[in-house]
C-alpha angles and dihedrals in degrees: 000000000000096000094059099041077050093047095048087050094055107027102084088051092052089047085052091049086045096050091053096044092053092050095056085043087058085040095050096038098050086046093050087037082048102048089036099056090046084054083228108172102227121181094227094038103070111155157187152217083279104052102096097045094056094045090062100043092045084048092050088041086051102055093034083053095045093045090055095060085069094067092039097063092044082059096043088057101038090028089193145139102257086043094052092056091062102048088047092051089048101032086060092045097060092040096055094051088042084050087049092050091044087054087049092048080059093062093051098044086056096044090057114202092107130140128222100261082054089051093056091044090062093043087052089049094051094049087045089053093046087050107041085054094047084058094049093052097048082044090059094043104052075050094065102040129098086228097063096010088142092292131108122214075224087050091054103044081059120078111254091221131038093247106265119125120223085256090050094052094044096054091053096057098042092062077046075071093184088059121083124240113279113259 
């Protein structure tokens, strides 16, 4: 129950840092692609076989990463059930493309060659890694918790019916005469 009083509390700053991560990721990564498809020779650029590669997939992890805080703040404010759904799903799917870029970092880490702007992409790309599975994980754990498990405090103060009993319904449709009986 800690843990998800915890994760609520920190989840919309995370989602900030991850925002702007994800941004200077998308700014690193369109200068380097830039740079990289004009075959401009940059001091700060360098390169390898698996430049290119990693510019992409950084490109395609940082819009997919922009584009889930969305869905994360919308939870953070409604913190339900329906709205949990969306910034988990999102959440994993830009986990899972920043993780593929982070592998890919990894490559080119390994491979050397690399400039300083690409330095800073792959240390962008670590920290966004790091963050975006933070957020999963505060995400999971405000899920399994009493305290978010799909409910409201909003949602419990409020009555889970209209008001009608089954009678009540039945009866209704009954004097309808042309619907059938509720079942």
């Amino acid at each position: 129950m800690a843990a998800a009083a915890a994760g609520r509390r920190y989840i919309g700053p995370l989602l900030c840092v991850n925002l702007v991560v994800h941004g200077a990721v998308l700014g690193l990564a369109g200068w380097s692609l830039n740079k990289f498809i004009d075959r401009e020779a940059h001091r700060h650029l360098g390169g390898n076989t698996s430049t290119g590669y990693l510019l992409v997939f950084s490109l395609v992890a940082g819009v997919v990463g922009a584009c889930s805080v969305l869905p994360g703040l919308v939870h953070v404010r409604a913190w339900r059930g329906g709205s949990l759904a969306s910034a988990v799903s999102t959440g994993l799917v830009s986990w899972a493309l920043t993780a593929l870029a982070f592998g890919l970092a990894c490559k080119h880490i390994t491979l050397g060659n690399r400039g300083r702007r690409l330095r800073t992409l792959e240390a962008f790309i670590t920290i966004s890694t790091l963050t975006q599975l933070l957020y999963l994980i505060l995400l999971h754990a405000g899920a399994l918790s009493t305290v978010s498990g799909g409910r409201s405090r909003r949602d419990r103060d409020e009555p889970s019916h209209v008001g009608f009993s089954r009678e009540e319904l039945d009866g209704s449709r009954k004097a309808a005469g042309d619907l059938p009986p509720f079942q």
